[in-house]
C-alpha positions in Angstrom: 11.1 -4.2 -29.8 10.5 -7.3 -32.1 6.7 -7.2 -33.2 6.7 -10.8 -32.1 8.1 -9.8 -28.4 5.6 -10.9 -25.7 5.0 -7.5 -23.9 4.5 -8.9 -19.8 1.3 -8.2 -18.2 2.8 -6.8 -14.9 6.2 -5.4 -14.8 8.0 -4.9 -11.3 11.2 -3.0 -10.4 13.3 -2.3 -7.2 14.6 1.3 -8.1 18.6 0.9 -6.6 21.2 3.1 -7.2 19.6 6.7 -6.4 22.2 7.4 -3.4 24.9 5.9 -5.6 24.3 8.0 -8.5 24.4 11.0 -6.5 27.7 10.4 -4.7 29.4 9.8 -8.2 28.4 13.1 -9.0 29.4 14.7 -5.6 25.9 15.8 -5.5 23.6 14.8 -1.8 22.1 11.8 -1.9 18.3 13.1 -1.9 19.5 15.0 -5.2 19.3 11.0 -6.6 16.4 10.4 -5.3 14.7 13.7 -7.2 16.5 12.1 -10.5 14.6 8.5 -9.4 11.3 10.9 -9.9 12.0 11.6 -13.2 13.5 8.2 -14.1 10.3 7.1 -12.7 8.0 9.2 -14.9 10.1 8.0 -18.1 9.8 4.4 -17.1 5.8 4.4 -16.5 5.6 6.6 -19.8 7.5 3.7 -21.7 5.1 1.1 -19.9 2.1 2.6 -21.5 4.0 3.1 -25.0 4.6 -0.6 -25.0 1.2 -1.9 -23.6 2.4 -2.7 -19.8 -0.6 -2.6 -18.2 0.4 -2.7 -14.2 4.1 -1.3 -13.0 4.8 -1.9 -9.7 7.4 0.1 -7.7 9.7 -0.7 -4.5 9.9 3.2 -3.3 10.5 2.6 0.7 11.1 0.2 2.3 9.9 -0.4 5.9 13.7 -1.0 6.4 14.6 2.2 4.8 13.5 4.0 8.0 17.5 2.9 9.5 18.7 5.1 6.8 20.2 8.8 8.4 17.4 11.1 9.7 17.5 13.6 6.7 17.5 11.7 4.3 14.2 9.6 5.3 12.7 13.5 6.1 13.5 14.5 2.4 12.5 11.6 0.9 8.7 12.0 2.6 9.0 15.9 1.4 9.8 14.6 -2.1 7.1 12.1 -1.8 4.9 15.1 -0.8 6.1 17.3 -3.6 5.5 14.3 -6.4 2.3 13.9 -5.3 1.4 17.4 -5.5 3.0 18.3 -8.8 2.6 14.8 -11.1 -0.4 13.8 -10.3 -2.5 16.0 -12.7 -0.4 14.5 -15.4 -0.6 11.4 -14.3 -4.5 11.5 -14.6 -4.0 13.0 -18.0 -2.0 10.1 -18.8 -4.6 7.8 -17.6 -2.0 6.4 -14.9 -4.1 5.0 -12.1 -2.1 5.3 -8.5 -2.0 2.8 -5.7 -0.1 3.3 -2.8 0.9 0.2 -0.9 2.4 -0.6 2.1 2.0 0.3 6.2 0.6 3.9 6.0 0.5 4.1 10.1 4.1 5.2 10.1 3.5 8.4 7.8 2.3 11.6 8.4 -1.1 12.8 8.4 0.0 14.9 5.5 1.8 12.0 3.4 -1.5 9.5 4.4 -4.2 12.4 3.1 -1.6 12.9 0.0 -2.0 9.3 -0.9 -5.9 8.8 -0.3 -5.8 12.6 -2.4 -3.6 10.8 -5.0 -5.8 7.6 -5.2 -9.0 9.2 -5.6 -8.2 11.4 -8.3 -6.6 8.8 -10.4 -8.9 6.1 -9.4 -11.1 5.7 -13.1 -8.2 6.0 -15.1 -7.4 2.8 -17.1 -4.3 3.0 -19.0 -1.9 1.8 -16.9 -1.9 1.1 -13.4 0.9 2.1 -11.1 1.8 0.5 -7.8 4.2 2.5 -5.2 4.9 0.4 -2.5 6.2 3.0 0.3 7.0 1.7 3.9 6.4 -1.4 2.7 7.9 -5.0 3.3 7.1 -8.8 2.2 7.1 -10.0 5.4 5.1 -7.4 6.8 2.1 -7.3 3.4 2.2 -11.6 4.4 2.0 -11.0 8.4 -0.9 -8.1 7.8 -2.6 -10.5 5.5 -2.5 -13.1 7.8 -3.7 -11.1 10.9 -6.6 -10.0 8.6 -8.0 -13.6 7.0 -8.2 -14.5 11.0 -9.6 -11.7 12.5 -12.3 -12.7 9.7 -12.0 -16.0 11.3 -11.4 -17.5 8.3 -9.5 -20.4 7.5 -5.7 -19.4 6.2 -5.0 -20.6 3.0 -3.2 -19.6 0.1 -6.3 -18.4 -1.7 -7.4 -16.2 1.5 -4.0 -15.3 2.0 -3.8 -13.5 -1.3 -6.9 -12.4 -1.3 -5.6 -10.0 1.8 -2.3 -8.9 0.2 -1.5 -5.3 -0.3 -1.5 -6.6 -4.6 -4.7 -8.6 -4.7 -6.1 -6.0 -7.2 -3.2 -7.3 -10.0 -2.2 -9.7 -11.2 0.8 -11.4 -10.0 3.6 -9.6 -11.8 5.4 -11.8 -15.1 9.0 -9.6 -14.7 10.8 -8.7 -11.4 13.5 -6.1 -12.4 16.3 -4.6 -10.1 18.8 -1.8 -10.9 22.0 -1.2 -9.2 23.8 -4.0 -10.1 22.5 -6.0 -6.5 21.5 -9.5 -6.8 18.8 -10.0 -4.2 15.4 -8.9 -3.8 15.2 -7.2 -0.3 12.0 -8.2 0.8 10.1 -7.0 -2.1 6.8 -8.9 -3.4 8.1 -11.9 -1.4 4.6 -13.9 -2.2 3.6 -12.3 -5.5 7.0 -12.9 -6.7 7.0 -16.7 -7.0 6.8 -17.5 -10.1 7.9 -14.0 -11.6 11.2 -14.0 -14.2 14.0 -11.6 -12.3 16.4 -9.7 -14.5 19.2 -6.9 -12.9 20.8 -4.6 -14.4 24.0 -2.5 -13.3 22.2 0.6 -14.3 21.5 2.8 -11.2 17.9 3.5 -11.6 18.4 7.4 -12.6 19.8 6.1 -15.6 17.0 2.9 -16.3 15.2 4.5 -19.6 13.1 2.8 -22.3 16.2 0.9 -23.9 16.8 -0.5 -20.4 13.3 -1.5 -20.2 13.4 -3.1 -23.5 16.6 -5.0 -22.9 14.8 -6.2 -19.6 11.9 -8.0 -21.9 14.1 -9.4 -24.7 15.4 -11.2 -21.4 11.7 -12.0 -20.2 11.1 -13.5 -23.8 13.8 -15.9 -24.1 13.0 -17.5 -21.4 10.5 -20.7 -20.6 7.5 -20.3 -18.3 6.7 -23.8 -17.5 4.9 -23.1 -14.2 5.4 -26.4 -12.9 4.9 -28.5 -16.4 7.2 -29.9 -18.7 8.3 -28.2 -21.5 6.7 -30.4 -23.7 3.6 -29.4 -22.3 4.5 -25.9 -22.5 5.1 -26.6 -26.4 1.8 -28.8 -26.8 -0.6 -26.0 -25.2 1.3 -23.6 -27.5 -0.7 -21.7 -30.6 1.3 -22.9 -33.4 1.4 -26.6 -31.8 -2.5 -26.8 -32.4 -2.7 -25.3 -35.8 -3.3 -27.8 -38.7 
């Protein structure tokens, strides 16, 4: 990293490519996922080396529940397992955990894990980690919706995003997704708007620190104009108002 990179604030990524890097291997496609785990551990490690201070995740989708009947049942026993086993370090690591996303479909097991989970990483400070499991765009937009009315409040955006299943964070500055697919699958569909997307071909078992860092030299070549001009962009700029 170039000490004159601009390090993004908030840092998304749709993790692709578990299944896929398992059936290369002729290993079951939950073996994958398990690799995504530690793939995921490396990748929130490298966020706190660098100074990422929020990492969103796209872990399960509400769509993912089509997928065959095993492989959804491991998945919520490797959610389970995870929980149990990484969360003291996570705490160590000053990782704080939010969980988003429609926890009525889990488990009374999975939906204690992730309040468990929450609480015990809930003063941390050094990084904080978003898993969005069962969770859709459409649906965090619909639930935020139903909520600002049931309030009876008027629906705007400001109310609107004041409901999300994100309004704690920031809206995130870098959308990555692995796998080598070009689309975002319902994933931060409002929080997304004005984010910078980058994919890689890397499945996400194999997404480390260099990946990461290639992903940011991308974010800092490009212009954030939000709208303005890029003169503007260059007049607000530092260096433009020095004498």
């Amino acid at each position: 990293m170039s000490a004159s990179s601009v390090i993004p604030h908030h840092v998304a990524i749709v993790m692709d490519g578990n299944g896929r890097w398992a059936t290369r291997r002729f290993l079951p496609r939950l073996a994958g996922h398990k690799q995504g785990v530690d793939s995921l551990k490396r990748c929130a490690q490298a966020c706190v080396e660098r100074g990422i201070a929020v990492l969103t995740v796209f872990a399960f989708s509400s769509e993912n529940w089509n997928r065959p009947a095993d492989e959804v049942s491991g998945l919520m026993d490797l959610l389970a397992k995870a929980l149990s086993r990484e969360v003291p370090q996570l705490q160590k690591d000053g990782v704080r955990l939010h969980f988003v996303g429609e926890k009525a479909g889990l488990s009374d097991k999975v939906r204690a894990g992730l309040r468990q989970a929450e609480s015990d990483t809930a003063h941390n400070t050094r990084l904080v980690l978003n898993v969005c499991f069962n969770y859709g765009g459409r649906w965090d937009i619909a639930q935020a919706a139903a909520a600002v009315a049931a309030r009876g409040e008027p629906i705007t955006e400001a109310s609107l995003h004041a409901a999300m299943g994100l309004a704690h964070v920031p809206d995130p500055d870098l959308v990555i997704r692995t796998g080598g697919e070009m689309r975002i699958s319902n994933f931060l569909l409002w929080q997304s708007a004005y984010s910078e997307f980058y994919f890689s071909d890397r499945l996400w078992p194999d997404f480390d620190g260099k990946a990461l860092d290639e992903a940011i030299a991308v974010f800092n070549a490009r212009e954030r104009r939000f709208g303005k001009t890029s003169e503007q962009i260059l007049a607000s700029s530092p260096a433009s108002l020095q004498v």
